[in-house]
C-alpha positions as a Markdown table, in Angstrom:
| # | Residue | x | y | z |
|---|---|---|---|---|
| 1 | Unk | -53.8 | -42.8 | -86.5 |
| 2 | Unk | -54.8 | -45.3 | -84.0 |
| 3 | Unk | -53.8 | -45.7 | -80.1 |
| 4 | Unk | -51.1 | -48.1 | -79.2 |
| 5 | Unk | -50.8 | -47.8 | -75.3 |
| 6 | Unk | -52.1 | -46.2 | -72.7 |
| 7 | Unk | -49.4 | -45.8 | -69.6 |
| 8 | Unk | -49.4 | -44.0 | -66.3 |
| 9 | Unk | -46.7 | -43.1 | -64.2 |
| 10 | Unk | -46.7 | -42.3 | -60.1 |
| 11 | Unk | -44.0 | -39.7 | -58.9 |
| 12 | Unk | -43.3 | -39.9 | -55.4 |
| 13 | Unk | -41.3 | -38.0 | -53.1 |
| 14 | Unk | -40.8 | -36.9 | -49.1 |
| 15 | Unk | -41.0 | -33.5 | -48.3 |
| 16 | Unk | -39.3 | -31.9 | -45.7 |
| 17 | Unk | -41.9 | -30.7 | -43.5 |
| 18 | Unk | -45.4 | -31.9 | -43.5 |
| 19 | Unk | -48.0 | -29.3 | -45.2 |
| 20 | Unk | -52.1 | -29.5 | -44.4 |
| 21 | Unk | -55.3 | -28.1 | -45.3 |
| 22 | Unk | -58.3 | -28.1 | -42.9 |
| 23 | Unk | -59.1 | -31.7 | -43.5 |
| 24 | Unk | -55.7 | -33.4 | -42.9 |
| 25 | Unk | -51.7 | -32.8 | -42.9 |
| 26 | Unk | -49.9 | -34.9 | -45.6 |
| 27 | Unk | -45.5 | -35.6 | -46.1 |
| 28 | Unk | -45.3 | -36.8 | -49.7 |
| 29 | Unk | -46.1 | -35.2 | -53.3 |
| 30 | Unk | -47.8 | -37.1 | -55.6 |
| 31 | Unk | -48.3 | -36.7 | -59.0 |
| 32 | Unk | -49.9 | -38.8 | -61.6 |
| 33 | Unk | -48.9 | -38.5 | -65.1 |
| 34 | Unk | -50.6 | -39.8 | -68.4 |
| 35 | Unk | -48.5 | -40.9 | -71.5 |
| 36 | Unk | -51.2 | -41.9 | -74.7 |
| 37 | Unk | -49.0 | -43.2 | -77.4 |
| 38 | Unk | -50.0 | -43.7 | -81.3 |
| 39 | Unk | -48.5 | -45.9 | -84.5 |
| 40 | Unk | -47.5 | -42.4 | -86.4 |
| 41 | Unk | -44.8 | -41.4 | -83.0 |
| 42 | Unk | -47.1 | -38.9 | -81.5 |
| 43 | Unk | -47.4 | -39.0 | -78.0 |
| 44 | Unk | -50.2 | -37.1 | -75.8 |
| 45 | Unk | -49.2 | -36.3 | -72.2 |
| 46 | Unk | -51.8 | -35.8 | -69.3 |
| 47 | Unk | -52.4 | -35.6 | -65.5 |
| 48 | Unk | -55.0 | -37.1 | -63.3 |
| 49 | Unk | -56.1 | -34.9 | -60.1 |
| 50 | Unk | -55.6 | -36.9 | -56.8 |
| 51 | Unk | -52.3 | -37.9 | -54.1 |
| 52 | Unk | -51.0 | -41.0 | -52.8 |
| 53 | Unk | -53.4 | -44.0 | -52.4 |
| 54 | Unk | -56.0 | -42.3 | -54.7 |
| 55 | Unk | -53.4 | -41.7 | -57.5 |
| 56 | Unk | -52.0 | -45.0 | -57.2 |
| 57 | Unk | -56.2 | -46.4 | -57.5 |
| 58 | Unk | -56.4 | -44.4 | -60.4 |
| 59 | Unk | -53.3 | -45.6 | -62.2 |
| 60 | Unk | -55.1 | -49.2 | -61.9 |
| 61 | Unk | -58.2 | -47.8 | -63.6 |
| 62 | Unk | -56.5 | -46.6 | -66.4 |
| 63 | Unk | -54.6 | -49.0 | -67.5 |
| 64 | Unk | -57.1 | -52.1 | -66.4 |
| 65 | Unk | -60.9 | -50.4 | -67.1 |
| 66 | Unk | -60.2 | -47.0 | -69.8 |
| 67 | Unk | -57.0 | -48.4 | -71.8 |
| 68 | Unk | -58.3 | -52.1 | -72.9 |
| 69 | Unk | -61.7 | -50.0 | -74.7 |
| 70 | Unk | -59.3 | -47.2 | -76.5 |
| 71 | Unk | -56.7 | -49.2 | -77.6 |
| 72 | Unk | -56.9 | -49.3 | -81.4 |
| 73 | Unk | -58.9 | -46.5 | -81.6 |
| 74 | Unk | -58.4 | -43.0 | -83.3 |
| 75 | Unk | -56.7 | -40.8 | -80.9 |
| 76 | Unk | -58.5 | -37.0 | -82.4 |
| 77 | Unk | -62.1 | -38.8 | -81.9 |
| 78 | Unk | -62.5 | -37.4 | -78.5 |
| 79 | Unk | -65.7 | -37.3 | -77.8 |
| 80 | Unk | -66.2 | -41.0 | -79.1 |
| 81 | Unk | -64.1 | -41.8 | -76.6 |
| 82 | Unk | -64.9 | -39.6 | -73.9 |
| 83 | Unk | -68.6 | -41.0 | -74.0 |
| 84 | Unk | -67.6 | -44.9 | -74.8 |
| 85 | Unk | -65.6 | -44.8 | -71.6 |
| 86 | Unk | -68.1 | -43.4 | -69.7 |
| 87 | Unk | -71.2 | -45.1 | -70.7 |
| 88 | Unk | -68.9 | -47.7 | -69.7 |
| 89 | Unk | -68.7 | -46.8 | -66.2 |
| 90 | Unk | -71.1 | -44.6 | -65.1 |
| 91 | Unk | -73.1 | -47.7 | -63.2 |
| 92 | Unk | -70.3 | -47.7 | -61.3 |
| 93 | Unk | -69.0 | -43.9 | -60.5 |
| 94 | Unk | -70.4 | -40.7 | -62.1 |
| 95 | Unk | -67.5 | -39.0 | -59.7 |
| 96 | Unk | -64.0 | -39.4 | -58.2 |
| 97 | Unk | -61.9 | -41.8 | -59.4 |
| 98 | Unk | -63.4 | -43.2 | -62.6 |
| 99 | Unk | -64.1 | -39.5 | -63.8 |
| 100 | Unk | -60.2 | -38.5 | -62.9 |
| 101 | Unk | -58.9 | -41.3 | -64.6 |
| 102 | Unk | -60.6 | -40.5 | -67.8 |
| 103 | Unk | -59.6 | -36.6 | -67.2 |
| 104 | Unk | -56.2 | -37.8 | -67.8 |
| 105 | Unk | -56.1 | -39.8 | -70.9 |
| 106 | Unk | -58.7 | -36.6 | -72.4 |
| 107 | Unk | -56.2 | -34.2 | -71.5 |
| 108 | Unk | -53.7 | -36.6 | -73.5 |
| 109 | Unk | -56.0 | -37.1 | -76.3 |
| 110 | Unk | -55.9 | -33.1 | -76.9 |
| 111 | Unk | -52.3 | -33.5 | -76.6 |
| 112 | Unk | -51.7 | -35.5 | -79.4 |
| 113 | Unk | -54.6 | -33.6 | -81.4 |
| 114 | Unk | -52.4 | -30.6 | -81.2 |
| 115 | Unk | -49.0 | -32.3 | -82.4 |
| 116 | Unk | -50.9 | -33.8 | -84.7 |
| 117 | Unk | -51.8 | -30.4 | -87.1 |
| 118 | Unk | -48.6 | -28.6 | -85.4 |
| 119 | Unk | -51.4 | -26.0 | -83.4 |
| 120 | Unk | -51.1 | -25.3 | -79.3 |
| 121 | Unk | -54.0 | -26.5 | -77.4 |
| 122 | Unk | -55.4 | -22.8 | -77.0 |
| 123 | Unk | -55.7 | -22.6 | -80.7 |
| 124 | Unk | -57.3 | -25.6 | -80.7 |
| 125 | Unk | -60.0 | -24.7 | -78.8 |
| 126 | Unk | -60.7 | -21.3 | -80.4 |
| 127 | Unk | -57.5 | -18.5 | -79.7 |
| 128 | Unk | -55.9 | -16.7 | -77.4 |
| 129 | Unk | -58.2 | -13.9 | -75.7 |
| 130 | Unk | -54.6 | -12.6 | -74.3 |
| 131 | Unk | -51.0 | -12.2 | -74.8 |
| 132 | Unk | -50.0 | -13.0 | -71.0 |
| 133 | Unk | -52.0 | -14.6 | -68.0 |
| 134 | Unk | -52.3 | -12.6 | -64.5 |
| 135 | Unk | -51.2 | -15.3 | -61.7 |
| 136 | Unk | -51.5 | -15.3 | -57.9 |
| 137 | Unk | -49.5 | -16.9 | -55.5 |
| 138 | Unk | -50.8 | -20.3 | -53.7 |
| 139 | Unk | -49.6 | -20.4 | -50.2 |
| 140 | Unk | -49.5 | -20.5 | -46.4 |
| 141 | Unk | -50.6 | -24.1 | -46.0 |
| 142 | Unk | -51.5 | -25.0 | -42.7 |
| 143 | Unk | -47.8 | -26.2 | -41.4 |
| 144 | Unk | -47.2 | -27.8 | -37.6 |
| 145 | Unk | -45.1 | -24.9 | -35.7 |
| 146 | Unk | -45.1 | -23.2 | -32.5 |
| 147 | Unk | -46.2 | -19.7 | -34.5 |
| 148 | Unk | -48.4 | -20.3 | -37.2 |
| 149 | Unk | -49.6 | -17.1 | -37.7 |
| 150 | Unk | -46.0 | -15.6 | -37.5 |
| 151 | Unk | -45.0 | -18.0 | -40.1 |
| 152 | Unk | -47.7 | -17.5 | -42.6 |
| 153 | Unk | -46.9 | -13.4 | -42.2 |
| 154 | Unk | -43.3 | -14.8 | -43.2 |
| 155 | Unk | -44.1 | -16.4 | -46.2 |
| 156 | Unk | -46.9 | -13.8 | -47.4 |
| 157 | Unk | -44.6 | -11.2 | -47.5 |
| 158 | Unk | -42.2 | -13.6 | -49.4 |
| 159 | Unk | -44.8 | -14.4 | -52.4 |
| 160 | Unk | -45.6 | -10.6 | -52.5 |
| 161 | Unk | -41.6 | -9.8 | -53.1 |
| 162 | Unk | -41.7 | -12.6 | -55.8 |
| 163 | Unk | -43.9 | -10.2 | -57.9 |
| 164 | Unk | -47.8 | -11.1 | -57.0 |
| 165 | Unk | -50.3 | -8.7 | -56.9 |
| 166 | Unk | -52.8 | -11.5 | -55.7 |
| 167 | Unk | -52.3 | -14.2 | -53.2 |
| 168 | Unk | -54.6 | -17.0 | -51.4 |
| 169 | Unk | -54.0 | -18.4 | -48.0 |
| 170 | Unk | -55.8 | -21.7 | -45.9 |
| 171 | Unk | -57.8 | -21.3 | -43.2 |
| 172 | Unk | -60.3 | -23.8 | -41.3 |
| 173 | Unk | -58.4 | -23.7 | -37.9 |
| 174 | Unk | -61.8 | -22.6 | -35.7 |
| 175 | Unk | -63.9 | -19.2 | -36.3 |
| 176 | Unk | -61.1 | -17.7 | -34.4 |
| 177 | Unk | -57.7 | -19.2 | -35.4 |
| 178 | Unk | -58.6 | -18.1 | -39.1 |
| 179 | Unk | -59.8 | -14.6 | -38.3 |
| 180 | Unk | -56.0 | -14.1 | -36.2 |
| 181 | Unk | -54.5 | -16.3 | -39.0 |
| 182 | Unk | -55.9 | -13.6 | -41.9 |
| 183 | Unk | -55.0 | -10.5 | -39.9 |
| 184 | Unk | -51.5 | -11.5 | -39.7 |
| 185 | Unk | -51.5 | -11.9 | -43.3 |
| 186 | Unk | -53.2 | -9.1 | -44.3 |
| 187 | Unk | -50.8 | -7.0 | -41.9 |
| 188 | Unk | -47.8 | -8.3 | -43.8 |
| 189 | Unk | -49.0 | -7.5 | -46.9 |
| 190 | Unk | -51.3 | -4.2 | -46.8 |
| 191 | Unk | -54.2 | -3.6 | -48.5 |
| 192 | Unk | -52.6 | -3.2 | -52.0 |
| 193 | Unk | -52.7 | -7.0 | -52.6 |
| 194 | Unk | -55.6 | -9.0 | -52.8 |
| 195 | Unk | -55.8 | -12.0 | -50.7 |
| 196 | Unk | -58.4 | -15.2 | -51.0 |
| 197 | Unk | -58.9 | -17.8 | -48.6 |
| 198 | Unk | -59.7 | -21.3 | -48.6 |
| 199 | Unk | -61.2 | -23.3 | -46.0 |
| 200 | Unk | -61.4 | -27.0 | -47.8 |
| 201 | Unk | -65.0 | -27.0 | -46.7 |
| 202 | Unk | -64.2 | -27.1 | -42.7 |
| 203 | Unk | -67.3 | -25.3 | -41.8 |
| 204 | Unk | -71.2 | -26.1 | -41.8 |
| 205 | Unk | -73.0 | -22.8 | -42.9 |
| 206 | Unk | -74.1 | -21.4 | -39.7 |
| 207 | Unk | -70.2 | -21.4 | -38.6 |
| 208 | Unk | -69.1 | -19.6 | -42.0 |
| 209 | Unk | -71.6 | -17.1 | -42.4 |
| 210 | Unk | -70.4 | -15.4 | -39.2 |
| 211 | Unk | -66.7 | -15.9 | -39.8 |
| 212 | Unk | -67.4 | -14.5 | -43.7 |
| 213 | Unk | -68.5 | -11.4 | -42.0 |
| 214 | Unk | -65.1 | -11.0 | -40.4 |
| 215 | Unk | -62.9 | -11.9 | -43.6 |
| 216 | Unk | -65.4 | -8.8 | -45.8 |
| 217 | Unk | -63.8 | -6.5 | -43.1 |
| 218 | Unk | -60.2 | -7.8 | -44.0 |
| 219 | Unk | -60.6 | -7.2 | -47.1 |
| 220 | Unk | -61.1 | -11.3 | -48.1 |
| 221 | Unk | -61.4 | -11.6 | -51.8 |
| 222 | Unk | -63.1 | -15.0 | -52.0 |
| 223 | Unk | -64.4 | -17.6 | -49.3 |
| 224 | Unk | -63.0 | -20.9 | -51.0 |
| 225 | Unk | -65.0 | -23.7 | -50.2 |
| 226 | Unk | -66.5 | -23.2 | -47.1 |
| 227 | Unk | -68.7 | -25.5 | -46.9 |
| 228 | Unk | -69.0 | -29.4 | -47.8 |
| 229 | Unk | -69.0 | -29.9 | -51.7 |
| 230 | Unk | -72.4 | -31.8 | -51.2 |
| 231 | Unk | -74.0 | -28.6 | -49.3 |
| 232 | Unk | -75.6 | -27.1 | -52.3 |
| 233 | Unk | -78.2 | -25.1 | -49.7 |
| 234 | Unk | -75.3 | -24.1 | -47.2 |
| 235 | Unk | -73.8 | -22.1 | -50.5 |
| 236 | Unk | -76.4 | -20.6 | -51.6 |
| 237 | Unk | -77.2 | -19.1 | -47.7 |
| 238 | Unk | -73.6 | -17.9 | -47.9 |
| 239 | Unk | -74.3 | -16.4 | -51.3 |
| 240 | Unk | -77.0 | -14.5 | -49.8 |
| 241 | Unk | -76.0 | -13.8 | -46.9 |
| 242 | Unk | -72.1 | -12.5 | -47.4 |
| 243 | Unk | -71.1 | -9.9 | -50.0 |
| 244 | Unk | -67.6 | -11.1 | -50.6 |
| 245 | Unk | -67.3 | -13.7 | -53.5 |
| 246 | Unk | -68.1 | -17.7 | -52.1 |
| 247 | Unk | -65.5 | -20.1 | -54.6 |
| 248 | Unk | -65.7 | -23.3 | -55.1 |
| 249 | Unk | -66.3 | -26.5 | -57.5 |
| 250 | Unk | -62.9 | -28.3 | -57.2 |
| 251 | Unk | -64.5 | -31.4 | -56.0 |
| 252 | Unk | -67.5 | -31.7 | -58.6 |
| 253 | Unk | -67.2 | -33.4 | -61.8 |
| 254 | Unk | -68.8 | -33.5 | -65.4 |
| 255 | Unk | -71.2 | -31.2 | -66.9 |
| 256 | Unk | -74.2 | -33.0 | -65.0 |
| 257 | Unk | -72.4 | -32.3 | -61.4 |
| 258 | Unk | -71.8 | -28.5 | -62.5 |
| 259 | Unk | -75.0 | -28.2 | -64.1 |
| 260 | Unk | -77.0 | -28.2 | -60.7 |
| 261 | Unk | -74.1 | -26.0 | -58.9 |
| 262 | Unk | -74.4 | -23.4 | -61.7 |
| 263 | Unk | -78.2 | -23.4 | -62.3 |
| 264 | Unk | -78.5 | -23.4 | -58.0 |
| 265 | Unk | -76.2 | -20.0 | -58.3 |
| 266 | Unk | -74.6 | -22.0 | -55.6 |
| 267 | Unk | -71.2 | -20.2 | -56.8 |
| 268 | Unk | -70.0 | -16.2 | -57.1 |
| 269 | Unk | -66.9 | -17.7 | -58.6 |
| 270 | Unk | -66.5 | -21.1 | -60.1 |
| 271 | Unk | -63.6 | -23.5 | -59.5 |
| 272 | Unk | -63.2 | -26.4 | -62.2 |
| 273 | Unk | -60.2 | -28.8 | -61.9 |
| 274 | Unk | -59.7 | -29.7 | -65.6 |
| 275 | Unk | -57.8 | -32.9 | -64.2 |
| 276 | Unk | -60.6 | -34.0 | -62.2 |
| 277 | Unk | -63.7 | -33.0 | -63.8 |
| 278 | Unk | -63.5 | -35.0 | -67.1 |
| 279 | Unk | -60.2 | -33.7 | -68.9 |
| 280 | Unk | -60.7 | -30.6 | -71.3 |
| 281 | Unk | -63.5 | -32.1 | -73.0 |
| 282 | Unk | -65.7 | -31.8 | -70.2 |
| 283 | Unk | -64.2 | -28.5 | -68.9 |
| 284 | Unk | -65.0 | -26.8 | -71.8 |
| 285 | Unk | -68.6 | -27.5 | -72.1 |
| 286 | Unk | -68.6 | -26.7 | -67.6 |
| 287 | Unk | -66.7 | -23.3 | -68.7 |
| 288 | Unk | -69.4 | -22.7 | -71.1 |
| 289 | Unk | -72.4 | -23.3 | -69.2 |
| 290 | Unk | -70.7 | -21.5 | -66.2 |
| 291 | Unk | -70.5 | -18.0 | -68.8 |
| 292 | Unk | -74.1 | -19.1 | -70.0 |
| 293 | Unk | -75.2 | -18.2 | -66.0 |
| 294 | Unk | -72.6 | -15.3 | -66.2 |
| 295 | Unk | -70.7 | -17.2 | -63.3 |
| 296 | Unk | -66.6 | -16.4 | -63.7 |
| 297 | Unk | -64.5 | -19.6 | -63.6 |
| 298 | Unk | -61.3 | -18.9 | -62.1 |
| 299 | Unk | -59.6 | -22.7 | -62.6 |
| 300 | Unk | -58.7 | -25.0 | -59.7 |
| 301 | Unk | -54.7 | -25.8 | -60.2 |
| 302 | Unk | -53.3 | -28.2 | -58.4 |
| 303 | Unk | -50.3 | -30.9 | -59.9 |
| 304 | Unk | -47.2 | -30.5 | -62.0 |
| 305 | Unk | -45.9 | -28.4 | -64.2 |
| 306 | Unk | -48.2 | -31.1 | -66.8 |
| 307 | Unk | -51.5 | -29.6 | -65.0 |
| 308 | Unk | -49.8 | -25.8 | -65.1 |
| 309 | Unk | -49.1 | -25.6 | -68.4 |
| 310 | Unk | -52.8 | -27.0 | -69.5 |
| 311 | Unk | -54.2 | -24.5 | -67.5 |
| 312 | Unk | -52.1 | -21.7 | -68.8 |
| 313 | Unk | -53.7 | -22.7 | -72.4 |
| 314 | Unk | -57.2 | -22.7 | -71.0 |
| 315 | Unk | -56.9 | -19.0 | -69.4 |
| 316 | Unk | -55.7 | -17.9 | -72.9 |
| 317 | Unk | -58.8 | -19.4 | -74.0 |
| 318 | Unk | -61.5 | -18.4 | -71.9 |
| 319 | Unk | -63.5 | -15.2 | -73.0 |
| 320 | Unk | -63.6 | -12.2 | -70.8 |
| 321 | Unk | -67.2 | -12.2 | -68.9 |
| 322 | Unk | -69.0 | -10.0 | -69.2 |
| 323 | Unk | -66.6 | -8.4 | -71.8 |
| 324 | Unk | -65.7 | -4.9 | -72.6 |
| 325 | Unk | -63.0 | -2.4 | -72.9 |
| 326 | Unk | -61.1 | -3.3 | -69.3 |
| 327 | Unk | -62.4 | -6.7 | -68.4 |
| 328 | Unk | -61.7 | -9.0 | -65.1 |
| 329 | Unk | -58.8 | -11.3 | -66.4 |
| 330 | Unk | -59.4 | -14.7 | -65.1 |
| 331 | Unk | -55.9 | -15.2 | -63.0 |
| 332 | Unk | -54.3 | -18.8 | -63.2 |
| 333 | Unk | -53.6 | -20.4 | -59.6 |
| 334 | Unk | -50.0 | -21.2 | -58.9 |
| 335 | Unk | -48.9 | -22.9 | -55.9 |
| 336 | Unk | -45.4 | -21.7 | -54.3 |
| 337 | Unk | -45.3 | -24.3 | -52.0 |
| 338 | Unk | -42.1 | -27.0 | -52.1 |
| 339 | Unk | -42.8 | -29.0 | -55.7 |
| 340 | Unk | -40.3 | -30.8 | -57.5 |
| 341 | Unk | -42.7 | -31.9 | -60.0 |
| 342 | Unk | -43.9 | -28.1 | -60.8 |
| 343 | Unk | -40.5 | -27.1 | -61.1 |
| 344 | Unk | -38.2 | -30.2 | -62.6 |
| 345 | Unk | -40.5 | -32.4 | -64.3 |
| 346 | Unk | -40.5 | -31.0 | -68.1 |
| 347 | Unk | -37.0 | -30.9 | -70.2 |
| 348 | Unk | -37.5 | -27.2 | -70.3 |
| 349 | Unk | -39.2 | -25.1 | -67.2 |
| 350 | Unk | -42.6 | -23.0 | -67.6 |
| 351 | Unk | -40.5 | -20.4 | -65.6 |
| 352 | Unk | -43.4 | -19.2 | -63.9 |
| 353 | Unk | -41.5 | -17.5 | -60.8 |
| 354 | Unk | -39.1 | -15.9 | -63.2 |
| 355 | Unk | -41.5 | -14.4 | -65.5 |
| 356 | Unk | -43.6 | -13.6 | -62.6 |
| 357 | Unk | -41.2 | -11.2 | -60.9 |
| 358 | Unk | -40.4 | -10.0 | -64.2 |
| 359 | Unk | -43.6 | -8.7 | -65.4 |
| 360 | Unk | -45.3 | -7.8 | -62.5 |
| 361 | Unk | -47.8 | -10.4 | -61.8 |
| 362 | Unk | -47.9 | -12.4 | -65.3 |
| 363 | Unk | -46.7 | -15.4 | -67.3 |
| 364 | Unk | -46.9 | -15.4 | -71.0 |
| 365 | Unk | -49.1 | -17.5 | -73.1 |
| 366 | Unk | -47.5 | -21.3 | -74.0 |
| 367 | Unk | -46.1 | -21.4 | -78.4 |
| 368 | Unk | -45.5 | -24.9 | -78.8 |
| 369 | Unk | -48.1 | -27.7 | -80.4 |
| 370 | Unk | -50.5 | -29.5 | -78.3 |
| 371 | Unk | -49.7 | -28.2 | -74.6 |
| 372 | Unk | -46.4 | -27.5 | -75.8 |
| 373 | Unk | -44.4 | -29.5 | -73.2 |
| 374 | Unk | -41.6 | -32.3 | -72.6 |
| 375 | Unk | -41.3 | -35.0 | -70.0 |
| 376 | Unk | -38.0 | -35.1 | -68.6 |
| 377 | Unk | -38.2 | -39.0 | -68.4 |
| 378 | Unk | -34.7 | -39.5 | -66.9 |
| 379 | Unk | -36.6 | -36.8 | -63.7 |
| 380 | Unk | -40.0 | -39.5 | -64.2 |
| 381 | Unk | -38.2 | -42.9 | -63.9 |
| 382 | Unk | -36.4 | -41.2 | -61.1 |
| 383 | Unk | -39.0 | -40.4 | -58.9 |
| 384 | Unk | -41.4 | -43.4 | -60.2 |
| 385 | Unk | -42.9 | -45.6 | -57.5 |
| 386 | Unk | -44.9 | -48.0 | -59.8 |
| 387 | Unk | -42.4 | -49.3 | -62.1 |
């Protein structure tokens, strides 16, 4: 089997109302989609993490720097590939956008190695630990109204009715703004649901130490990035200093970034972005050495339904840490905010909401070969702003 092309595809569309996080507000979804095609008619579909001008920079690495040095090339020698590419690059970018790129076409690559011997991608990588994956609810982005904190009581109550027992929130408003913004949340909800928050890395240390205090007597799950990715030390003080959980890891890549975030214990919970990081090649080998530390990795999910349905294989995957009779289920992040491309990209829906409010809190494990998904390419070509 050898690879014939290597194509990328930019969705595009306006929302209604702009959405933010601590660092900026943005109007348009994004979402970058990777197609790997082979002479025997099976094709891998991936996703690269990263909006707008960074999607649309990645798109020209792909096809310009990673496709001419795979083409021609067996598609099931990943790790060949993984390492020719980035030997290739690394003088260049050991992070961000070359790594991105390549977590894309990897993602594609175990795509087609699925199809390929008729096995879903969690069987690939060793079974299913479980039969269904616990989700919670990704809301309450930061949104330009007169009421924020009435708004973001409005739509917590409206992911609990859709059947989460878990749900995160953003924050990084001022030490203030978050601790009324969190009240009002927890108020709407009780104290039966557990609620995370994430600050995007808004805060230097000294600030979030004090205003982790405040979220421990709300109740706060985990403290999502509170500080700057680079901020190894500021971490490791709120480690020390706070007993709720400190998240983060979204924004580091390859087993060489992790390795100093896990061995620093910089972490309570790790984040990996398997569309960021290096595809599932390198997220598997993070995931490992994470469990080596006895760190949890809850993943980072944020994309399509492409991106959703990968992780949902990876959470079937991932062994129970520490293990034992009634373990912590690591709980796969699903964002309820407007998506077209989470909800109408694929020929047939994940139906995450719908088995959600079902089951009480849970979405069942993918069947199908490789990550057992369909483009809808009539919804792609659509929506395409690169063509």
């Amino acid at each position: 089997m050898k690879i014939t092309s290597v194509k990328s595809y930019i969705l595009s569309y306006e929302l209604d109302e702009p959405l933010g996080y601590s660092q900026k507000y943005y109007t348009k979804r994004t979402a970058h989609i990777i197609e790997v095609q082979t002479d025997e008619g099976i094709t891998g579909i991936g996703e690269c993490f990263g909006p707008g001008g960074v999607a649309l920079t990645c798109k020209t690495f792909v096809e310009k720097v990673i496709a001419p040095l795979i083409i021609g090339m067996d598609p099931r020698d990943r790790e060949v590939i993984w390492n020719l590419v980035y030997n290739d690059v690394r003088d260049h970018g050991q992070k961000g956008i070359p790594i991105q790129s390549l977590s894309g076409v990897d993602i594609a690559l175990w795509d087609i190695a699925g199809k390929s011997v008729d096995m879903p991608l969690y069987q690939m990588i060793g079974g299913a630990f479980r039969d269904q994956i616990p989700v919670y609810g990704y809301g309450m982005m930061l949104q330009q109204v007169p009421n924020l904190a009435e708004r973001f009581a409005t739509e917590a109550a409206s992911i609990k009715a859709m059947g989460f027992n878990a749900m995160k929130m953003k924050i990084g408003k001022g030490v203030k703004e978050d601790i009324h913004l969190v009240e009002a949340v927890r108020n709407a909800i009780g104290n039966d649901t557990d609620l995370m928050v994430d600050a995007n890395h808004a805060y230097t240390a000294r600030e979030a130490i004090p205003l982790g205090r405040e979220l421990e007597k709300l109740g706060v799950a985990w403290f999502e990035e509170p500080v700057a990715p680079e901020d190894r030390q500021g971490y490791r003080d709120l480690c020390e200093a706070l007993d709720m959980n400190i998240a983060g890891g979204e924004a580091e890549f390859t087993r060489w970034g992790f390795r100093d975030l896990i061995e620093g214990r910089c972490v309570d919970i790790l984040q990996p972005e398997v569309c960021a990081l290096g595809g599932v090649s390198e997220y598997l080998k993070v995931r490992d050495m994470a469990h080596a530390h006895f760190i949890p990795v809850v993943n980072h999910v944020w994309g399509s339904a492409v991106c959703v349905a990968l992780n949902m294989h990876l959470l079937a995957a991932m062994p129970n840490l520490p293990g034992g009779a009634h373990p912590t289920e690591a709980m796969l992040e699903y964002d309820t905010t407007p998506n077209l491309f989470r909800e109408n990209l694929l020929t047939e829906s994940l139906g995450v909401l719908d088995q959600v409010k079902a089951s009480g809190g849970y979405v069942d494990v993918p069947k199908g070969p490789g990550l057992g998904i369909e483009l809808d390419f009539d919804f792609v070509n659509h929506y395409r702003i690169d063509a």
